[in-house]
C-alpha positions as a printed Julia matrix, in Angstrom:
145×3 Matrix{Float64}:
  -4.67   4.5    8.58
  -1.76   6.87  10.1
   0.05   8.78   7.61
   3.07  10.28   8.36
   1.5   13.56   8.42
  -1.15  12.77  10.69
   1.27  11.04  12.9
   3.19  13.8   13.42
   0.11  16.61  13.76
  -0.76  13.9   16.62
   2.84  14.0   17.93
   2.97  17.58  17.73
  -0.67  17.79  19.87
   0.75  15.45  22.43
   4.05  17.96  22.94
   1.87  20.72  22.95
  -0.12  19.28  25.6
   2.77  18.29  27.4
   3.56  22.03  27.3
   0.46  22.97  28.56
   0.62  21.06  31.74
   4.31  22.31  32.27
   2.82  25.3   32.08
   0.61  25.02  34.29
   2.25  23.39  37.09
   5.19  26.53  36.81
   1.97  28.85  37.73
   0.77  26.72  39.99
   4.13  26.53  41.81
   4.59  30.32  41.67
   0.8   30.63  42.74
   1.56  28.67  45.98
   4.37  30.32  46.82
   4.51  34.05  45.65
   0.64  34.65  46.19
  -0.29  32.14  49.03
   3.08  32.34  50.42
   4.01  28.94  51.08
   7.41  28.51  51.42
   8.89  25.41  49.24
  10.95  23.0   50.75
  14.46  21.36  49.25
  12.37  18.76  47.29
   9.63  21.21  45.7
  12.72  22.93  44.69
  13.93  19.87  43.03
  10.43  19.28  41.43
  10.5   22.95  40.43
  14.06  22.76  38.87
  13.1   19.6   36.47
   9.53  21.37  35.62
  10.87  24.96  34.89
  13.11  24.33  31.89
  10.09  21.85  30.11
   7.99  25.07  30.19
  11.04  26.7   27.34
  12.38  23.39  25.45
   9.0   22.17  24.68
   7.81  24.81  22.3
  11.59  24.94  21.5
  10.52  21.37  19.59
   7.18  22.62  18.48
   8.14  25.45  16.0
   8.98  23.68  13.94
   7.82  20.15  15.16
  11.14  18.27  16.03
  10.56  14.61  17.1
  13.69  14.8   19.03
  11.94  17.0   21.46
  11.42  13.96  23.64
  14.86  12.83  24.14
  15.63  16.31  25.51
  12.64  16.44  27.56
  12.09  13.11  28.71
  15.3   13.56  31.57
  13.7   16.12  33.11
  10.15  14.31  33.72
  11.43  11.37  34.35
  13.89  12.74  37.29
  10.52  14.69  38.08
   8.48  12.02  38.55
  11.32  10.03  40.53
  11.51  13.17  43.11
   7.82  13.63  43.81
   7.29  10.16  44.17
  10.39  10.01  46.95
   8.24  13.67  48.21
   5.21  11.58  48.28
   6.53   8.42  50.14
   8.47  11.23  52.87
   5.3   12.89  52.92
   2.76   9.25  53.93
   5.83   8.23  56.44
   6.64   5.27  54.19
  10.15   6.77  54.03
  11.74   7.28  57.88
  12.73  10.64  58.63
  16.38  10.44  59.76
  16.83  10.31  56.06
  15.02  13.17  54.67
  16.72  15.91  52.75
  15.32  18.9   54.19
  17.5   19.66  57.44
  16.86  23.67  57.05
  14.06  25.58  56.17
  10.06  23.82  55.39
  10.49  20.34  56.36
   9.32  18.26  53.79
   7.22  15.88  55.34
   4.59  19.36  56.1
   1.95  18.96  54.24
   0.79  22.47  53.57
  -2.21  21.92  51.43
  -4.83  18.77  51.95
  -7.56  19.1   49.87
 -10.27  16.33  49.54
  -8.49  14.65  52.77
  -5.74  13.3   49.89
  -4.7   16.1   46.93
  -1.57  17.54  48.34
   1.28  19.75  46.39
   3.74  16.55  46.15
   0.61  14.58  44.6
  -0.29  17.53  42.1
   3.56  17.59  41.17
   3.84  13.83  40.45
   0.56  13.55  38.33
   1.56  16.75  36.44
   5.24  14.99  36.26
   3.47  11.37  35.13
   1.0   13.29  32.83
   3.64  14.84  30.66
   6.15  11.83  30.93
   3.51   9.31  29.71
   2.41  11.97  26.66
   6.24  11.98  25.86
   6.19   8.11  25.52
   3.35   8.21  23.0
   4.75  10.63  20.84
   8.11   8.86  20.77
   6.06   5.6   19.65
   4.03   7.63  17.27
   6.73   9.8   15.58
   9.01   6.97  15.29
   6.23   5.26  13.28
């Protein structure tokens, strides 16, 4: 049986994991661009501008544990997930291209990294995006408990 102890040790492990993958996706992103020198296009920026600020107001909620972590960081994944899956659709041709935002710069239907014939930067953004807003969702149902 959940106390409410254990509930929130599990609700603070779920943040912290949310962290984690912020975390990592903000390296990732700089990796891409500052060491392989890929250039980002308007939507990575947009995918970069909701990640970026999860990487600080998570552990904002995590010392101490604050269950209202998730209404502040919820937004941002869920506006994440939203962009990369609009990047994704741009990206397969699903969505035409008169009405794509990048008009200067990377175009983003390029598709700078393929790996596996199906793994590229939009996907890893949207899973990473999905990934933390699903772990959000949980710890909202288990600290409200």
């Amino acid at each position: 049986m959940n106390t409410p102890a254990h509930a929130q040790d599990s609700s603070w492990t779920l943040v912290f994991a949310c962290w984690l993958i912020a975390s990592v996706s903000t390296l990732g992103s700089l990796f891409f661009s500052e060491v392989m020198g890929f250039q980002p296009c308007v939507l990575c920026w947009y995918q970069r501008i909701a990640m970026y600020p999860l990487v600080i107001l998570l552990p904002i909620g995590l010392f101490p544990f604050d269950r209202n972590i998730v209404r502040y960081a919820l937004p941002f994944s869920v506006i994440g997930v939203l962009i990369a899956l609009f990047h994704l659709l741009l990206v397969a041709g699903f969505i035409p291209e008169s009405i794509k935002p990048c008009v200067q710069g990377v175009p983003c239907s390029e598709v700078q990294i393929e790996w596996f014939g199906f793994v590229t930067i939009p996907l890893l953004s949207g899973l990473s995006f999905l990934a933390i807003t699903a772990l959000l969702i949980l710890t909202h149902r288990r600290s409200s408990k």
